[in-house]
C-alpha positions in Angstrom: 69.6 145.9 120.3 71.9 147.9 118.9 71.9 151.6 119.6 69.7 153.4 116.9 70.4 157.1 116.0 67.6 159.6 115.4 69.4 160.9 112.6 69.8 158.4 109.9 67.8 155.5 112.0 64.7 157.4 112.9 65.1 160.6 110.6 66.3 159.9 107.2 64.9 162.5 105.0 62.0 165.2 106.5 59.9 167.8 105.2 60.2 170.2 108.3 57.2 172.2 109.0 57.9 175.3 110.9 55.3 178.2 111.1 56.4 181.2 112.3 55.1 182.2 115.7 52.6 185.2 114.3 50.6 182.3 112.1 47.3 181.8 113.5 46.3 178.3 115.4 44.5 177.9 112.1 47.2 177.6 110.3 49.2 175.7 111.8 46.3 173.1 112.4 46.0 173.0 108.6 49.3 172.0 108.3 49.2 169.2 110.7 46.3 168.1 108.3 48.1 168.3 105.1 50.9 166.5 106.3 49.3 164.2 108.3 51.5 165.0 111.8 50.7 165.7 115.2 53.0 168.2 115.7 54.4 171.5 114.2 57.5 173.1 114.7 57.8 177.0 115.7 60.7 179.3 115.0 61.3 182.7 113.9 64.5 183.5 112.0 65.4 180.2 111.9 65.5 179.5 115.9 63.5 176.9 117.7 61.3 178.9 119.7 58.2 176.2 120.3 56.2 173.5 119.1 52.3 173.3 118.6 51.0 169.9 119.1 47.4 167.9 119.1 47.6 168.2 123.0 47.8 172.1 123.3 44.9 172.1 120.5 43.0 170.6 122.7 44.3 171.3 126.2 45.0 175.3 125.2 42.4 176.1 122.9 39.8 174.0 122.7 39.5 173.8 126.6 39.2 177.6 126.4 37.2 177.8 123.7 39.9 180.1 121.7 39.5 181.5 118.0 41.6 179.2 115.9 41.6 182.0 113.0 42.8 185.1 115.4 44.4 183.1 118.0 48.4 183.3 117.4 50.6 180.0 117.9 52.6 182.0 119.8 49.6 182.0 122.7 49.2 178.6 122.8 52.4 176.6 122.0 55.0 174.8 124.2 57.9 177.2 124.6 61.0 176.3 124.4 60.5 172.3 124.0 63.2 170.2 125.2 65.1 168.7 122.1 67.3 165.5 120.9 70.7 166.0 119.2 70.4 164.0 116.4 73.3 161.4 117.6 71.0 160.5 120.2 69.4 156.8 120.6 65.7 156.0 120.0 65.5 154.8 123.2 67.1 157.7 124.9 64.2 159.6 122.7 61.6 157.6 124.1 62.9 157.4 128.1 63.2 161.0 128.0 59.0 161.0 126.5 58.1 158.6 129.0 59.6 160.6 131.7 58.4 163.8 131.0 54.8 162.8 129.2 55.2 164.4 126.0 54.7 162.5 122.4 56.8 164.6 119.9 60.8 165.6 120.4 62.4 168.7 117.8 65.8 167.1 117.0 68.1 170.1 116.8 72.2 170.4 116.3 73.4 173.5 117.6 70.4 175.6 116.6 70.0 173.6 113.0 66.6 172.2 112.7 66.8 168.9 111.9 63.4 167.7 112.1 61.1 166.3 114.8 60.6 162.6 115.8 57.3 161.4 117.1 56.5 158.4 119.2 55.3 156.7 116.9 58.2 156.7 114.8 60.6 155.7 117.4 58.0 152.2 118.0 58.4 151.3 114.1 61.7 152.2 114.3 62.1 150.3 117.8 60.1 147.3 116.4 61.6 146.7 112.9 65.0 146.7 114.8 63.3 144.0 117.6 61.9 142.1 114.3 65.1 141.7 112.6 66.6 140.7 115.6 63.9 137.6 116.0 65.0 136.6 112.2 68.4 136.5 113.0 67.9 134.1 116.2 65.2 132.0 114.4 67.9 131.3 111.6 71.1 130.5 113.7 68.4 127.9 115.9 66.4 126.4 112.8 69.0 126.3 110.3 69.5 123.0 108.7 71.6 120.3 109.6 74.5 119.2 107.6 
């Protein structure tokens, strides 16, 4: 398989959501809904300062039984997420999720937000690659005789 890149394989174009880290859980929450993500990038003045995920929903404020309307992202996000460059493989993306049990990675160069990939991406991205790959054996081993 060759060696696919987050940024164009995995990341081509992105609508980056961050929310800055005053917005209320609420908001950020209705975000992930809009867009249909699990995962919402934090930063203030442009800088990667978090991320706010369906986990800490449930594991930080749910569990505790937290305001979602006066709560502040800030309170309950991941701080300081570990990030991608966006040269980086999919499946250096996806060992480094495996290892350390998260589902969403921030892709950052330098402190550029580039966007975020989640699992999910990286197993259609992984798959479509493994796909292509079957094609291409199936046609050199089935091709007609001359």
């Amino acid at each position: 398989m060759p060696d696919l890149k987050l940024v164009p394989d995995v990341i081509r174009i992105q609508n980056i959501v961050l929310i800055p880290p005053t917005a209320s859980v609420r908001t950020a929450v209705e975000a992930m809904l809009q867009r249909d993500i699990g995962a919402v990038l934090i930063a203030e003045r442009g800088l990667l300062t978090g991320i706010f995920t369906e986990r800490d929903l449930v594991r930080r404020v749910a569990a505790h039984n937290l305001d979602m309307e006066t709560t502040p992202v800030s309170k309950v996000m991941t701080r300081d997420p570990r990030t991608m460059p966006p040269d980086a493989t999919a499946v250096e993306a996806l060992a480094m999720m495996q290892r350390h049990h998260f589902r969403h990675v921030p892709v950052v160069d330098g402190t550029d937000i580039i966007g975020i990939v989640s699992i999910r991406d990286l197993l259609a991205v992984i798959n479509e690659d493994l796909a292509a790959e079957v094609r291409r054996y199936e046609a050199m081993l089935f091709r007609p005789q001359a």
